[in-house]
BAKOL-662987 format. One line per 5 residues: for each residue x, y, z of C-alpha. Coordinates in Angstrom, 1 decimal. Each point is the difference from the previous one (the first is absolute). Layout:
X Y Z  ...
This chain:
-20.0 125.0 -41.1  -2.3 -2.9 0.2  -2.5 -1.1 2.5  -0.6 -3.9 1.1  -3.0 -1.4 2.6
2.0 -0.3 3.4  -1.0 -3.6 -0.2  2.8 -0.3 -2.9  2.3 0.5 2.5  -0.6 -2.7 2.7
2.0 -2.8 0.9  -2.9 -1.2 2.1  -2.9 1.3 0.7  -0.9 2.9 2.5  -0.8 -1.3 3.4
-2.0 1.7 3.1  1.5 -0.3 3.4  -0.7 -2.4 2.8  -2.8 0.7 2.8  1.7 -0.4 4.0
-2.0 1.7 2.6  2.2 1.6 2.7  -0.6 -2.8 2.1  2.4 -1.8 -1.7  2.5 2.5 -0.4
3.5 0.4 1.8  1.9 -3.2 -1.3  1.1 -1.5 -3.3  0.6 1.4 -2.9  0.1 3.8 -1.2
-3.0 1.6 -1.8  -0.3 3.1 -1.4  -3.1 1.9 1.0  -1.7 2.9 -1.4  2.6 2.1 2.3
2.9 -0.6 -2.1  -1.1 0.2 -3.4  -1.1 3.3 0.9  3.2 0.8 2.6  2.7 -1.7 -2.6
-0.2 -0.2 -3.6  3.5 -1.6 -0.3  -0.2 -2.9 2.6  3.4 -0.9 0.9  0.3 -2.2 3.5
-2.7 2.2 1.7  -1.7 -1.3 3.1  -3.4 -1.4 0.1  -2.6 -2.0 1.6  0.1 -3.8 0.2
-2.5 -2.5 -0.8  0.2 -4.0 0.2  -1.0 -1.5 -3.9  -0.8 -3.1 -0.9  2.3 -2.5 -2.3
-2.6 0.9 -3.1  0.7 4.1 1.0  3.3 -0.1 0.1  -0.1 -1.9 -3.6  -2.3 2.8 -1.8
0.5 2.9 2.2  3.4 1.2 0.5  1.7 3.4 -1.9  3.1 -0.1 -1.8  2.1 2.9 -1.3
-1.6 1.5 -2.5  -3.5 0.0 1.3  -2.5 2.6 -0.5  -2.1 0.7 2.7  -3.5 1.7 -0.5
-2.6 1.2 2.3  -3.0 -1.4 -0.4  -2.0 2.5 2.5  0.4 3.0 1.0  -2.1 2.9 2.6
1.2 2.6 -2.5  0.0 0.1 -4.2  3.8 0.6 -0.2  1.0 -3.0 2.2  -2.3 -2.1 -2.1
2.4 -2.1 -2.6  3.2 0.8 2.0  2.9 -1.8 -1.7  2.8 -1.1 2.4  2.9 -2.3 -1.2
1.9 -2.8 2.4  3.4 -0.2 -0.7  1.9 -2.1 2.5  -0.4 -1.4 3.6  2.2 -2.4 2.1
-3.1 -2.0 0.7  -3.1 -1.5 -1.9  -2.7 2.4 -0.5  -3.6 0.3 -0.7  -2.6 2.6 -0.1
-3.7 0.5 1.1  -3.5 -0.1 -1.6  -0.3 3.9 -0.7  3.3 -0.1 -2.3  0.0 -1.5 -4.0
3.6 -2.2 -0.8  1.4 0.7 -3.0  2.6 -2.1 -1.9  1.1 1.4 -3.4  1.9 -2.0 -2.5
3.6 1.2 0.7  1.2 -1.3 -3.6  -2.6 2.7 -1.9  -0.5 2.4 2.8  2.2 1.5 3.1
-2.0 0.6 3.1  1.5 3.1 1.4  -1.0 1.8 -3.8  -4.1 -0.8 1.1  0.8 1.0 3.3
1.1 3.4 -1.1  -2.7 0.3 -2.4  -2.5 -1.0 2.3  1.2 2.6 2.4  0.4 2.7 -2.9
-3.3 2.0 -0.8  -0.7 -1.4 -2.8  -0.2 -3.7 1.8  -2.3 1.7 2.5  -2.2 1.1 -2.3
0.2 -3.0 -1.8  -0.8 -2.2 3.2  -2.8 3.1 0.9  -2.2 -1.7 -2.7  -0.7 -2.9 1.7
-0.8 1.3 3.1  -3.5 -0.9 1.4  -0.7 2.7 2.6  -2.4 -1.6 3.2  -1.5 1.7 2.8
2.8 -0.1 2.3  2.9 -1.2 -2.4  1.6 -0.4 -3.6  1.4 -2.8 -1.5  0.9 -2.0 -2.9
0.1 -3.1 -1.0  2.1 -2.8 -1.3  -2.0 -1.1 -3.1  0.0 4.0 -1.1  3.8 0.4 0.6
1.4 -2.6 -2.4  -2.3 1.3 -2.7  1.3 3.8 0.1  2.6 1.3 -2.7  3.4 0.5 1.0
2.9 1.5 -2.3  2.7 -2.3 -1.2  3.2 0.2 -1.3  3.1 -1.8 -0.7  1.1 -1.5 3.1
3.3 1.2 0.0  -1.5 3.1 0.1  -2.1 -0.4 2.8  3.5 -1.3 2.4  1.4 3.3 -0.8
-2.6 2.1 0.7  -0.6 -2.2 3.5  3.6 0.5 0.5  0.2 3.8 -0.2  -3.3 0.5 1.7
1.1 -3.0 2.7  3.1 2.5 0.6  -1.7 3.1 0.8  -2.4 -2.3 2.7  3.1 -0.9 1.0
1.5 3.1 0.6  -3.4 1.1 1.8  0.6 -2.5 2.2  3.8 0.6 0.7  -1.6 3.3 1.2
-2.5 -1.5 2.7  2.1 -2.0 1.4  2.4 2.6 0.6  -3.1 2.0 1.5  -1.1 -2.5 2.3
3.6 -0.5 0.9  0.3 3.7 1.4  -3.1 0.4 1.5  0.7 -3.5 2.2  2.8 1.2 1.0
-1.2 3.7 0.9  -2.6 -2.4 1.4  2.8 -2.1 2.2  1.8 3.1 1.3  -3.3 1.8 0.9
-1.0 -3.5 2.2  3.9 0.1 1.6  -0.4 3.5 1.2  -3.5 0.6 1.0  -1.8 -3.9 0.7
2.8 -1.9 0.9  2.0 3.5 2.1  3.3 -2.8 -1.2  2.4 3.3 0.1  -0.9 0.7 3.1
0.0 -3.6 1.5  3.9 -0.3 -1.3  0.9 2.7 2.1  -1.8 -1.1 3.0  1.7 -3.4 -0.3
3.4 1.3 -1.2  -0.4 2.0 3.0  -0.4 -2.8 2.4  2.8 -1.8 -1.2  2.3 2.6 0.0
0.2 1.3 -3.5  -0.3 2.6 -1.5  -3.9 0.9 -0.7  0.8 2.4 -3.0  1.9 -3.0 -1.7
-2.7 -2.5 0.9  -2.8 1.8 -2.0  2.5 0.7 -3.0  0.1 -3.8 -0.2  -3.9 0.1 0.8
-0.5 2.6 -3.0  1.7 -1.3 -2.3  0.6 -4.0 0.2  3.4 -0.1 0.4  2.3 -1.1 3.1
2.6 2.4 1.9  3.4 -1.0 -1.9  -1.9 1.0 -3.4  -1.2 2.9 1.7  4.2 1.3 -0.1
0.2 -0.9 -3.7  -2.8 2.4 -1.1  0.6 2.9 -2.1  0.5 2.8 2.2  -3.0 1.9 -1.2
-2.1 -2.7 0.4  1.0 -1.4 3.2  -0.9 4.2 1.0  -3.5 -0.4 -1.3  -0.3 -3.4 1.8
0.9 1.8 3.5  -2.0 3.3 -0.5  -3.2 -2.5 -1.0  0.9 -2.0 3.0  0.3 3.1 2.3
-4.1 0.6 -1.0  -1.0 -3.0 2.1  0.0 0.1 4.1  1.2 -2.6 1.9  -3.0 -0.8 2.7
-3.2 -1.3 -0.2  -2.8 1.2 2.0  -3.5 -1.8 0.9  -3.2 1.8 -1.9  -3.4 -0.7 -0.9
1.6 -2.4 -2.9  2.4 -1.5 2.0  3.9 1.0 -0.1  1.1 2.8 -2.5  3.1 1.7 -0.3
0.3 2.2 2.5  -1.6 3.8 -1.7  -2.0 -1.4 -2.2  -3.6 0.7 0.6  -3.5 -1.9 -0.4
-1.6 1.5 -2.7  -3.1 -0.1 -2.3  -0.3 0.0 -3.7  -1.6 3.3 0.0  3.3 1.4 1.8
2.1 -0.6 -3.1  -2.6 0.4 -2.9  -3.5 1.0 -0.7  -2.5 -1.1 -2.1  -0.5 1.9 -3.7
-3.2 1.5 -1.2  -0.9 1.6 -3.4  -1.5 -0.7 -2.7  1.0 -0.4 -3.4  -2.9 0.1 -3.3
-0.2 -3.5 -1.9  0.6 1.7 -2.8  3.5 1.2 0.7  0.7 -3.2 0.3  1.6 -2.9 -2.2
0.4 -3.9 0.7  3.7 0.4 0.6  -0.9 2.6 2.8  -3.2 -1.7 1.4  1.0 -2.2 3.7
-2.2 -2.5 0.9  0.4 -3.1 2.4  -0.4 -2.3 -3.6  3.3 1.7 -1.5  2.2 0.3 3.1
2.2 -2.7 0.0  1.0 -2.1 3.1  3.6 0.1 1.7  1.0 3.8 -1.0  -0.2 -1.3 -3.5
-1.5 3.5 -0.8  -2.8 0.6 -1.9  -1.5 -1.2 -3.7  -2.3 2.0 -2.4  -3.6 -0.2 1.1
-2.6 -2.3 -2.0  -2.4 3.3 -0.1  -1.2 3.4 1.3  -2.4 0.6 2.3  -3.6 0.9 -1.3
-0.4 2.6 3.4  1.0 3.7 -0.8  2.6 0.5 2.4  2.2 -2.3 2.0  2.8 0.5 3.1
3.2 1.5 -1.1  3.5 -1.0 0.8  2.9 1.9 -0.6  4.3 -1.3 -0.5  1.8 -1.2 3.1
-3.3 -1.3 1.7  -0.5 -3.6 1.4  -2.9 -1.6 -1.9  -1.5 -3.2 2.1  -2.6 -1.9 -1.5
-2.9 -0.3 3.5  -1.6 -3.4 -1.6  0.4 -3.1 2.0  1.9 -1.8 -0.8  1.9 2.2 -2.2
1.8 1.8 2.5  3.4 -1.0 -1.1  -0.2 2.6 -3.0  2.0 2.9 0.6  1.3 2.1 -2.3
2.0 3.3 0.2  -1.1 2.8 -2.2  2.1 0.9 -3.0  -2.5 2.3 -1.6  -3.4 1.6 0.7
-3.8 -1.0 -0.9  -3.0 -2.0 1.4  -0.7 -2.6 1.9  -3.2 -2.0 1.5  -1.4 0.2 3.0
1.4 -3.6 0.8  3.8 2.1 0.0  0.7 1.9 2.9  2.9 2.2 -0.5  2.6 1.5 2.5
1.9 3.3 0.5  2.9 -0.3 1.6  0.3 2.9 2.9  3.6 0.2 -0.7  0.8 0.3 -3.8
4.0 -1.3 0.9  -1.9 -3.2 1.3  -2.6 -1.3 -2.4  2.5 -2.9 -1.0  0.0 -1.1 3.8
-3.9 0.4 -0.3  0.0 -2.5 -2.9  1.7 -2.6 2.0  -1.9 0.3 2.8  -3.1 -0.4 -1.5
1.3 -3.1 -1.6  0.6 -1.9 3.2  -2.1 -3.0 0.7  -1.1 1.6 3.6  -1.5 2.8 -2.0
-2.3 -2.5 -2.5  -0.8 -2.2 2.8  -1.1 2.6 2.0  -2.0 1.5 -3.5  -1.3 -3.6 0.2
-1.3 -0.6 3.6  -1.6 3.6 -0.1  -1.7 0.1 -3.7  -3.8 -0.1 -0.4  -2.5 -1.1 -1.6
-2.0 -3.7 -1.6  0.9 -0.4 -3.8  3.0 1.9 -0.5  1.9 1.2 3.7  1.4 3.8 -0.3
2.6 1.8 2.0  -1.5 1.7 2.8  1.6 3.6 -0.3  -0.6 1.3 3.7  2.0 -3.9 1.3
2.8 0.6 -2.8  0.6 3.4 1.4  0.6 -1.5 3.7  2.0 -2.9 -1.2  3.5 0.9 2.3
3.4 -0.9 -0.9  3.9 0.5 1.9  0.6 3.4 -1.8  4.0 1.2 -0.2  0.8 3.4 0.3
0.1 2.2 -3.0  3.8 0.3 -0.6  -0.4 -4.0 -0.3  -3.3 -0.3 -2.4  1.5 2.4 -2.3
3.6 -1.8 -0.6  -2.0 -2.8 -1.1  -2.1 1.5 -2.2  3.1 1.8 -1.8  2.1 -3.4 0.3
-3.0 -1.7 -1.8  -0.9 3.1 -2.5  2.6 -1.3 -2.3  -1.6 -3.4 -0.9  -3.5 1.2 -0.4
1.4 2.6 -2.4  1.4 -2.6 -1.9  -2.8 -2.2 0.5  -2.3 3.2 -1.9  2.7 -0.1 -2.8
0.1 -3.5 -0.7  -3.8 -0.1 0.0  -0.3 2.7 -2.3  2.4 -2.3 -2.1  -2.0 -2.6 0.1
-2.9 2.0 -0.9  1.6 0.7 -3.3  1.0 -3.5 -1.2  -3.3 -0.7 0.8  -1.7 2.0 -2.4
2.8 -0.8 -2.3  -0.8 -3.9 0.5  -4.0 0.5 -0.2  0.5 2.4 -3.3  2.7 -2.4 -1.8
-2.2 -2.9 -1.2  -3.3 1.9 -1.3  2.4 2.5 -1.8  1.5 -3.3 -1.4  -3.2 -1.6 -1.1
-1.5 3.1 -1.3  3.2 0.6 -2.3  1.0 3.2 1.3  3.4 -1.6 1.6  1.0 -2.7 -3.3
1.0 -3.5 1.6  3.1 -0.3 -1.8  1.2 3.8 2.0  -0.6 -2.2 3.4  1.7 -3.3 -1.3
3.2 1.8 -1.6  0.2 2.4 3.4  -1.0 3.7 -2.3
């Protein structure tokens, strides 16, 4: 194994990103912030802010595939150095003043090989070098980056071992996307049954028109019309009627406006409580440790955390609770609980009152209502909280119990497979992240990768 400068390796050299206030912001062309080089290390067609540039921009300050992507700044160490790579977008692209282009050479070098190295341990430590620490950030800076040492080998060797770690990122990705395809559409069903009440408007409309209400919510249920209704499987056009049979067929006026007639007006605090406990610090690990910083938005679930608290002990949380991150405006981070540890005091976390209806508990505390409502009532200058005693009075249309529960076991399924395919992609990411050091510090041989041993 050799070493070269990084500068060896440039088809032109590195560039910082271009300066456009938010004033300016909103049209033009895409730019990638600091927000998705830490959100997407892969950049594939992912949305992003516009900015207008200027003829002499566009001609120095667009990426192309292959880019690296480097953070110049960071509030924490870690993030300090970041490498991100662009690979593709239907439009032009350019990237802000905090981020460091990168274009290597592709005859001598292949981008997605320094990508993976930068992201392996041995590239972080390699990057950790050159980070100057400030009083209220890190960074690094161009001029140091193209002088560090990076390994270098035959570049046929390199596009294989891109290719087979490429493949396993891949494969981690198949995985999310099937993941954020079953929680939308636990997400849909939950907003057709309990926001938009749509099973229990098709009856009252298949009533007044003289069909049959039963039929009318089947078709409400489950998106089909009545003559596909008859060409069902026979156990499935049963389980379409017995769901349908769950939902009444009047509305009544409340507090909240019309609800299906039996429901109730309820509060949070009538379907779950708060948890308490504590947990010791040092029982603790960074794959167990919840903070706002390593919940991810959108149900995406939660990432290891940057570091442990330096405080002795910190609130517990235990499997099958609802974690919410109570930062403005980071209410939109939700995650359900597929094992047990600690979390800050910026998580709350939420028993469900009725084990059989934590899943329904999830969704609700997903609706926009809820995180508007966490956002008109939250307190406080610098960083806004949750107010705890307003979150407890937020009221919702609540179905009976017969009705919350037959969701939460329709739904039970997905999450279950949702835990499995995470765990999955838990694995092939330790397999990715241990691959290229184990390659570079010759306990895997190169030629076992390249002939598939």
């Amino acid at each position: 194994m050799i070493f070269k400068p990084f500068e060896d390796l440039f088809e032109i050299p590195l560039r910082n990103g271009l300066t456009k206030p938010k004033v300016v912001r909103g049209e033009g062309y895409k730019m990638v912030n600091m927000g998705e080089l830490f959100a997407v290390p892969r950049m594939i067609n992912i949305p992003m802010d516009r900015v207008p540039l200027l003829p002499r921009e566009l001609e120095t300050s667009l990426l192309e595939h292959g880019d690296l992507l480097f953070a110049r700044q960071s509030l924490v160490r870690d993030g300090a150095g970041q490498c991100s790579i662009f690979l593709f977008d239907d439009e032009k692209v350019c990237f802000e003043s905090h981020l460091i282009r990168c274009r290597l050479d592709k005859e001598i070098a292949n981008p997605l090989f320094y990508y993976y190295f930068f992201r392996s341990s041995i590239g972080k430590q390699t990057i950790d070098a050159i980070i100057e620490q400030g009083a209220g950030a890190a960074g690094i800076r161009g001029s140091d980056l193209a002088k560090i040492s990076v390994p270098y080998v035959d570049k046929t060797i390199q596009d294989t071992i891109a290719e087979q770690l490429s493949a396993i990122d891949d494969k981690i990705e198949l995985n999310r996307q099937i993941n954020r395809t079953l929680e939308q559409i636990a997400q849909t069903i939950f907003k057709s049954w309990f926001v938009d009440f749509e099973p229990v408007k098709a009856k009252i409309e298949g009533k007044a028109a003289g069909r049959d209400p039963e039929r009318a919510a089947m078709c409400a249920i489950s998106g089909k019309c009545e003559s596909e209704l008859d060409q069902l499987p026979s156990e499935q056009h049963q389980q379409l009627a017995a769901t349908a049979a769950l939902f009444t067929d009047e509305q009544v006026e409340s507090e909240l406006g019309l609800i299906p007639e039996g429901w109730e007006v309820k509060s949070i605090t009538d379907v779950s409580t708060f948890a308490s406990g504590k947990v010791d610090v040092s029982a603790l690990s960074l794959e167990n440790y919840i903070s706002t910083e390593n919940m991810l938005e959108n149900k995406g679930g939660v990432s290891s955390a940057a570091s442990l608290p330096t405080v002795a002990t910190v609130p517990s949380f235990s499997k099958g609770q609802v974690l919410i991150s109570n930062i403005r405006p980071y209410f939109k981070k939700i995650w359900l609980a597929r094992f047990a540890g600690g979390r800050s005091n910026d998580v709350l976390a939420f028993n469900a009152r009725e084990r059989d209806c934590t899943e329904f508990l999830y969704n609700l505390l997903y609706q926009d209502d809820f995180f508007e409502f966490m956002m008109r009532t939250s307190k406080g200058a610098k960083m806004p909280r949750g107010d705890k005693d307003a979150i407890a009075g937020w009221k919702f249309p609540c179905a009976n119990h017969e009705l919350r529960s037959f969701f939460s076991g329709k739904v039970r399924p997905y999450y279950s497979y949702i835990e499995s395919l995470n765990a999955e992609v838990h694995q092939l990411s330790l397999t990715r992240d241990c691959l290229l050091p184990k390659l570079l510090s010759g306990e895997i041989k190169i030629n076992e990768v390249v002939n598939g041993d």
